[in-house]
C-alpha positions, 0 to 999 in steps of 0.5 A: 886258272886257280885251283879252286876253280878246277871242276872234277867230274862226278863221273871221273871220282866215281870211276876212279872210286871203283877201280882203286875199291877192285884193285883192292879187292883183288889183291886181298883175295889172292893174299887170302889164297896165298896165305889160307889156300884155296879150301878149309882142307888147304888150310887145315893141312897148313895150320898142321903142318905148322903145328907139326914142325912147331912141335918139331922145334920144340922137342928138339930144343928140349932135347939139346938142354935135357941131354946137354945138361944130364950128359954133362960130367960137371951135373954128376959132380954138382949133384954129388958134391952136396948143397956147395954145388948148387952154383955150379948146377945153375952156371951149368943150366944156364949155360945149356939153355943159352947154348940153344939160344931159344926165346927168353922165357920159352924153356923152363930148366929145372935140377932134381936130386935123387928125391925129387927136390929142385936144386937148380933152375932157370925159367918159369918151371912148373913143378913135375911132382909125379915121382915117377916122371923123375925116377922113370926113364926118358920122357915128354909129357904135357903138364896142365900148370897155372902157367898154361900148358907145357911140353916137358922133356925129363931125362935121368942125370947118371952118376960114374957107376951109371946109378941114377943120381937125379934128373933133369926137366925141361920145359917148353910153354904150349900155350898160357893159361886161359883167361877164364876156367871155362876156356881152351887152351890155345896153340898160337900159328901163323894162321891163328889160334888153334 
């Protein structure tokens, strides 16, 4: 008997059609419970709770680099030493952010004197220039860029006689920026935007 000559029944295709289309439908319905949960409430709770423990991880890593490089005697003497310290102040940041070992432009690192001036950065940073962010005391914020929207950590960079000799910000990218003016801002989850 020749392949060609074989006969399938209809009814064997139709029914075999069927059971493959329900295992189907099966299986993505519990997908469906096992990844959105069984309510919108359901869903909603998880999409926070991943939104909470991202913002976790994001104020914990802008923590390590803000308090490893302000907390750094070698920032108090690149800061004091003058324009020449420059290289010891982006060895310092780089070393920092590495040593958190986050997600290549993620964090955004930047170095400011006394005034406000940047002396040291790596990253994408988007400029603090309210002063009063720089001078004040310890920090998170959210700063509106043309980078998106960025969580910002900015600590104060103490010298010997504990005066503040500069400041250190950094930074963590919320979301990019719209594509269009009029649209939101996004925070990216497992679950989808939100």
């Amino acid at each position: 008997m020749r392949l060609r000559d074989r006969h399938v029944s209809a009814r064997r295709l139709l029914q075999g059609g069927l059971l493959l289309a329900l295992v189907v439908a099966i299986s993505g319905g519990i997908v469906e419970l096992w990844r959105f949960g069984t309510s919108q409430a359901a869903t909603a709770a998880r999409v926070e709770q991943q939104v909470r423990q991202s913002f976790d991880r994001m104020t914990t890593v802008l923590t390590q680099v803000a308090v490893g490089v302000a907390m750094d005697p070698a920032a108090a003497r690149a800061l004091s030493g003058g324009p020449e310290s420059a290289r010891d102040l982006f060895e310092l940041v780089d070393r920092r952010l590495a040593d958190v070992g986050t997600e290549p432009d993620a964090v955004a690192v930047t170095v400011y004197d006394r005034s406000g001036v940047a002396l040291a950065w790596v990253g994408r940073p988007s400029e603090v220039r309210d002063s009063e962010r720089l001078s004040g005391p310890s920090a998170f914020f959210v700063v509106y860029s043309a980078l998106g929207l960025r969580l910002v950590h900015t600590l104060p960079i103490l010298g010997a006689d504990q005066r503040r000799i500069g400041s250190v910000a950094v930074e963590h990218v919320l979301s990019p920026a719209p594509e269009t003016p009029s649209s939101d801002y996004a925070l990216e989850t497992p679950l989808g935007p939100a």
